[in-house]
N, C-alpha and C positions, 0 to 999 in steps of 0.2 A: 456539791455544786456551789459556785460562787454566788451571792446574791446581787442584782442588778444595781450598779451605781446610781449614788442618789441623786436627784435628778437637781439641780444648779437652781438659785433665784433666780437668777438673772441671765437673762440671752443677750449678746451682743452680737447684731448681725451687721457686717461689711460686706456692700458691693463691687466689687470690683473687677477694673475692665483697664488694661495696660495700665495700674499703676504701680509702677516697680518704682518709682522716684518718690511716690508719697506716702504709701502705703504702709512704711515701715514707723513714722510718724505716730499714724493712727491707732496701729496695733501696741507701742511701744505705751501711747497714753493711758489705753484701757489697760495693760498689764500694769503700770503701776498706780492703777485704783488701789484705795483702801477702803474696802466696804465694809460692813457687818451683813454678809451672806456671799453664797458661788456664785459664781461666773462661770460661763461657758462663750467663747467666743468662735464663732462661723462665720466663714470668710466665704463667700460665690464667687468665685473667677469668671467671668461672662467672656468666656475664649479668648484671653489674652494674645497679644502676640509679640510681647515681651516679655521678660525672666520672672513673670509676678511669680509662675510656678513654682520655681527654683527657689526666692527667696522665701514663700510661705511654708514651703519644706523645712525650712530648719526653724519655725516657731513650732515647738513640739506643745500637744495641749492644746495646738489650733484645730480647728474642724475645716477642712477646705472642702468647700463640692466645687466639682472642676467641670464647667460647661464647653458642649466640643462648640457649640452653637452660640451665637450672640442671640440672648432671647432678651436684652434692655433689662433696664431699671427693678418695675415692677414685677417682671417674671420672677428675676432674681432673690428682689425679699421676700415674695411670696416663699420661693422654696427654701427660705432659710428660716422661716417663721413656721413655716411648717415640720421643718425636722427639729428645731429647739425646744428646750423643754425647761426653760423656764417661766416662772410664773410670772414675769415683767421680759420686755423687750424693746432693745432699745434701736433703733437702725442708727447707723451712724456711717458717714459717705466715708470713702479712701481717702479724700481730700482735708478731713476734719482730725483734729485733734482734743480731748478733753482736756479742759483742766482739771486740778487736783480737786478733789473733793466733789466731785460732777455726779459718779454714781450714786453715792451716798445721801446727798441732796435730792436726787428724784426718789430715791427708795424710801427714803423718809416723809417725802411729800405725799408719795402715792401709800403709805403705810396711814396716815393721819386722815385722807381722805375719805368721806365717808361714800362716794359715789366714786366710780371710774373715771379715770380724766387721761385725754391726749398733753405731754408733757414737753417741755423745750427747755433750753437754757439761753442767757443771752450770749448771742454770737458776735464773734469779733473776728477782724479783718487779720488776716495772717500775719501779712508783714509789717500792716501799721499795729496793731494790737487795739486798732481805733473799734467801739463799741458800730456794729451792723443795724442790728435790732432786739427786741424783745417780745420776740413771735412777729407776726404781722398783721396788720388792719386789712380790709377787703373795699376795694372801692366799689360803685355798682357797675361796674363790667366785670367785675373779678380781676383785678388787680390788683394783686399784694403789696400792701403800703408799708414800710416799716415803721415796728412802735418801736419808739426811743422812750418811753414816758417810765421813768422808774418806778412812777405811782399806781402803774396800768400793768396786772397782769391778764386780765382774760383778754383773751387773743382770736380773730379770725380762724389762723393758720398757725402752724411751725411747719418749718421748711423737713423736708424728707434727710436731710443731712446731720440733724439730731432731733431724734423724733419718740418719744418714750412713752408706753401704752402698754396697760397690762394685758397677757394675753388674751384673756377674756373675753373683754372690750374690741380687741383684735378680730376675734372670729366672730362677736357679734357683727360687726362691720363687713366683714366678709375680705376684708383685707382689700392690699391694691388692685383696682379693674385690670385685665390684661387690655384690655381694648383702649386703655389710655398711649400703651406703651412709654413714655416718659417722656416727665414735662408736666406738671401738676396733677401727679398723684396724691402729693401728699393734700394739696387743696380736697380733691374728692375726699378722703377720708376726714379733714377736719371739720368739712362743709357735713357730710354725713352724720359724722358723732354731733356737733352742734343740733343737728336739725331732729335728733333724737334726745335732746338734753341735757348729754354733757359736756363738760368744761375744756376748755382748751384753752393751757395756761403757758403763762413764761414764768419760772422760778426766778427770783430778785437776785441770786449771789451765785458764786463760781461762775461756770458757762463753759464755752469751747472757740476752739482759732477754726479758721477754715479757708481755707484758699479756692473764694470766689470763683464757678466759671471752668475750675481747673480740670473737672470729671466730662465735664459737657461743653465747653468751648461758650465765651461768651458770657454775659449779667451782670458785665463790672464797668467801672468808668475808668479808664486809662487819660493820665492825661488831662482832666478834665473833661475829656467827652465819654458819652455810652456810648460801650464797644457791646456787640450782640454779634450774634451768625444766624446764617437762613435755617439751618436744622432748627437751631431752639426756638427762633421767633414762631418759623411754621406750627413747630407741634405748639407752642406754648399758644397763640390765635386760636389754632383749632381747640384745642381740649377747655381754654376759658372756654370758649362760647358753648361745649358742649354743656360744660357746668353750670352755666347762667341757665341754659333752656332746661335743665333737670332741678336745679337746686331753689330757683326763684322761688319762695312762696305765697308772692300775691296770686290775685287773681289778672293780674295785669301784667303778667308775664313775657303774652307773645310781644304786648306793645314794646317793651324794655328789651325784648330780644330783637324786633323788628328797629329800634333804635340803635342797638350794639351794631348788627348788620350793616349799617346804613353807616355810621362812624367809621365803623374800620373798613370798608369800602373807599370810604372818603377820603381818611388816613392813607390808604394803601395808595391809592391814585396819584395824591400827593407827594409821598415822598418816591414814587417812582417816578414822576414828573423833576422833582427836585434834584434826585437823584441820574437822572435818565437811566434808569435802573429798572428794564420790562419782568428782571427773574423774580426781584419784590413782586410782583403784583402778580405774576401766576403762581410762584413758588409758596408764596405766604397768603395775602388777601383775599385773593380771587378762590383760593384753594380754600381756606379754613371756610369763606361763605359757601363753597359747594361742598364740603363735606357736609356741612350741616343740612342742608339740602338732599342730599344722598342718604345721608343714615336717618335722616327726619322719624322714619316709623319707630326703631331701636330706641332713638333716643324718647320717645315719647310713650315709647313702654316702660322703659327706665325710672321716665318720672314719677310716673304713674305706680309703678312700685315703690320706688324711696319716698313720695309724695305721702303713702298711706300711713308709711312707718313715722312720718312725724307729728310730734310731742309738742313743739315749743310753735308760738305764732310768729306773727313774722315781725311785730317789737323786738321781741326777743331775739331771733335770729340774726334779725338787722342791727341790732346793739355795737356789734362787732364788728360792723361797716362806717367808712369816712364817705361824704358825698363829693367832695374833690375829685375830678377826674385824676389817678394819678400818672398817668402819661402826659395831660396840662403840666402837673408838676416837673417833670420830668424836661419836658419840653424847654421849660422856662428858664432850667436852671442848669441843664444842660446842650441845650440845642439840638436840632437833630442826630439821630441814634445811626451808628455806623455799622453799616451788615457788611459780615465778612463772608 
């Protein structure tokens, strides 16, 4: 009888969903890692409906699970984090590519740590090669800020498009919510591990390219303006504010929730006025404040459990927030945000 192959350090899970133009990028970068440990690389097809099948066929040594159903984002790593069997895992989007020396660099950071830690690299913009971030700051709405700060690596967030966590840590957390469906998942998970006392870092050197926006339409500036879409703003409104009202740890919670409401209401009216744009304000505004509204009980059972599980007070939590509105910023130096 053959005995069972040995099971890989490292997981490299890809999601993917029609990208037959990028995807070959991404997988190209992870094959020529040079680590000191395995690889196994799983790719989730979320029902493509172009030739991703075809071309991921002839990466032989890839693992593909092939979805007949588009089940998003979160469903997706979920099920690739659940068949992998390595001892680190890294998610990395179809739209991303590493640089040389990426894997190596977290395996090493995560080998000298003495505690579990959610891991990132700094990202950079595909075709300028211009630096993105170095994880991200949190503003108090839950707005991901990006750190540029070389000197700064503990971080809010890293974005889901390089994302590295040992498995452990992983199933501690209980992995991505389904009930998020996509559009800051990776926030819940980094808001979670923080709020139980671990580190959420950006490594200083190597990193990855990523083309902005390319997976989910939208999150970049063209132009000089911010170009956005109604899918990503909708989900990306709602699921902040779910996270504000689970993750807050004053005791002043509902006030700051009752003030987020009230802002992006406010916002919403605005630029549907500005815009004369009524699908903003049912589609997105109007929508993310009655979800909240609607799932009120869920969510305040939710809290009420992740609530118990926290370790760190809310100094600590808060460390890794800016008090800048960053939509202010955004605003100022952009101008109004263009939904497609």
């Amino acid at each position: 009888m053959n005995s069972p192959a040995p099971a890989p350090l490292i997981s490299v899970c890809i999601a993917n969903y029609n990208g037959i133009a990028i995807i070959d990028d991404c997988l190209r970068s992870v094959l020529d890692q040079v680590v000191d440990g395995s690889i196994e690389i799983i790719v989730h097809d979320d029902a493509s409906t172009d030739s991703s099948m075809e071309l991921l066929a002839t990466y032989h040594g890839v693992k593909v699970i092939h979805s007949e159903k588009n089940i998003g984002f979160c469903e997706s790593n979920n099920r690739m984090v659940d068949v992998s069997r390595g001892d680190y895992v890294l998610l990395l989007n179809n739209d991303a590519a590493l640089l040389p020396g990426a894997l190596q660099a977290l395996l090493d950071d995560a080998r000298r740590s003495p505690r579990h830690a959610i891991l990132t690299l700094p990202q950079r913009d595909w075709a300028t090669d211009q630096l993105v971030d170095r994880g991200c700051l949190l503003d108090p709405f839950m707005n991901p800020v990006p750190n540029v700060q070389a000197d700064r690596n503990d971080v809010a967030m890293v974005i889901g498009a390089c994302m590295w966590l040992p498995r452990a840590l992983w199933d501690t957390l209980g992995g991505f919510p389904s009930w998020i469906g996509s559009i800051a998942e990776d926030m819940y998970l980094c808001c979670a591990a923080r709020q139980r006392g671990y580190d959420v870092r950006c490594l200083p050197d190597t990193g990855y390219r990523h083309r902005q926006g390319a997976s989910f339409g939208g999150n970049r500036v063209d132009e000089g303006r911010l170009v956005t879409t109604y899918r990503r703003r909708a989900l990306s409104e709602k699921n902040k504010t779910f996270l504000l009202a689970i993750f807050t740890p004053s005791a002043a919670w509902l006030v700051l929730l009752a003030i987020h409401l009230l802002v992006l209401l406010a916002e919403g009216a605005t630029l549907t006025l500005l815009r004369r744009d009524r699908r903003l304000w049912s589609e997105v505004y109007l929508a993310a404040a009655a979800a909240t509204w609607v799932h009120r009980v869920q969510l305040m059972t939710l809290r009420r459990d992740l609530q118990k599980k926290r370790s760190v007070d809310a100094k600590r939590y808060y460390s890794a927030f800016t008090w800048l509105p960053r939509k202010v910023a955004l605003l100022l130096r952009y101008g109004l945000p263009t939904v497609r």
